[in-house]
N, C-alpha and C positions, 0 to 999 in steps of 0.2 A: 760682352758676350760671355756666357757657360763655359767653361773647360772641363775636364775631367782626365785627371791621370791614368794612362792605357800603358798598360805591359807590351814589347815585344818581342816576339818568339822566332826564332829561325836566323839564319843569314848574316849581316853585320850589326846590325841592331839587339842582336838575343841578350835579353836579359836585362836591357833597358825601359827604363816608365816616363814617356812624354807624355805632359799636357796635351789633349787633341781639345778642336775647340765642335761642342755640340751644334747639333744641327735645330731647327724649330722643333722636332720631334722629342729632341731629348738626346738622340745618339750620335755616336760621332759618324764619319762618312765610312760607305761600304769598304772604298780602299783609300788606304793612304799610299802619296807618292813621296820620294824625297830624292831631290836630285844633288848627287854627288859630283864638286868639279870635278875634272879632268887633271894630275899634275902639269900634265905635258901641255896646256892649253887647248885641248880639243875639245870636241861635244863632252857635255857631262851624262853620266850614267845615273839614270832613274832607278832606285828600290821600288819596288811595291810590295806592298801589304794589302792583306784579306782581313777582314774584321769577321773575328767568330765569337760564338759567345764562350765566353769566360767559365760557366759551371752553373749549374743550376741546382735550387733548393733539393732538400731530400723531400720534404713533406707535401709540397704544393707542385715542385717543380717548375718553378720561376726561376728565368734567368739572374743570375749575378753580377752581370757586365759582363763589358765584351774585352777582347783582345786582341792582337796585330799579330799573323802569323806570315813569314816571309812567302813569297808567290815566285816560284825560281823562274817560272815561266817569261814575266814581265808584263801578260795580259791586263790581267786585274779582272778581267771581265769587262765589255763593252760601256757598262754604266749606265746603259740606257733600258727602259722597259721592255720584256720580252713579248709582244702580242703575236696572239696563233697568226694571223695574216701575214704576217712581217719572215716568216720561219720559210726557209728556202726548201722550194718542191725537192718531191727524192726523186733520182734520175730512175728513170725506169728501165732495167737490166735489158739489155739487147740478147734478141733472141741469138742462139748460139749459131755459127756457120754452118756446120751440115744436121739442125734440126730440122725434120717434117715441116709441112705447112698441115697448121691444125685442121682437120676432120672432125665434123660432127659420128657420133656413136652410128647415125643411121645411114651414114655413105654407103654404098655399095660396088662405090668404083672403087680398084683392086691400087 
């Protein structure tokens, strides 16, 4: 398998360059994980990282590589594809307690 040495930025990793290993495409993964034991023997605490690009050409504006910046969140983001159908409806604002009940312009009851 491809590796390629990724810079990390943020968090306890800053300023370190691990091997990440590429994917078929050529790039390493959207986020990297790395779980840290626990001293105490308890669950271990996962890092995440966000993969951004690195900097891009002056002349053509082509990326350079990418890079690992720390995610304080822990999400990472889902990792899975975003499609329009999948996106959850928006609740529709309840009408307020003492608004009217709508009337057409041509009512004429009072």
């Amino acid at each position: 398998m491809k590796s390629q040495d990724t810079p990390f930025e943020g968090g306890p990793m800053d300023g370190r360059v691990l091997p990440v290993l590429l994917g078929m495409t050529g790039h390493p993964p959207k986020t990297y994980r790395i779980p840290v034991p626990d001293p105490a023997g308890g669950p271990p605490t996962v890092l995440v990282y966000r993969r951004v690009p690195r900097g891009q050409s002056k002349r053509l504006g082509l990326n350079q590589g990418w890079k690992y910046v720390y995610d304080a969140t822990g999400r990472g983001g889902d990792g899975g594809p975003m499609w329009p159908w999948s996106r959850k409806p928006a609740a529709d604002p309840a009408p307020a307690p003492d608004a009217a009940p709508f009337r057409k312009p041509d009512d004429t009851q009072g």
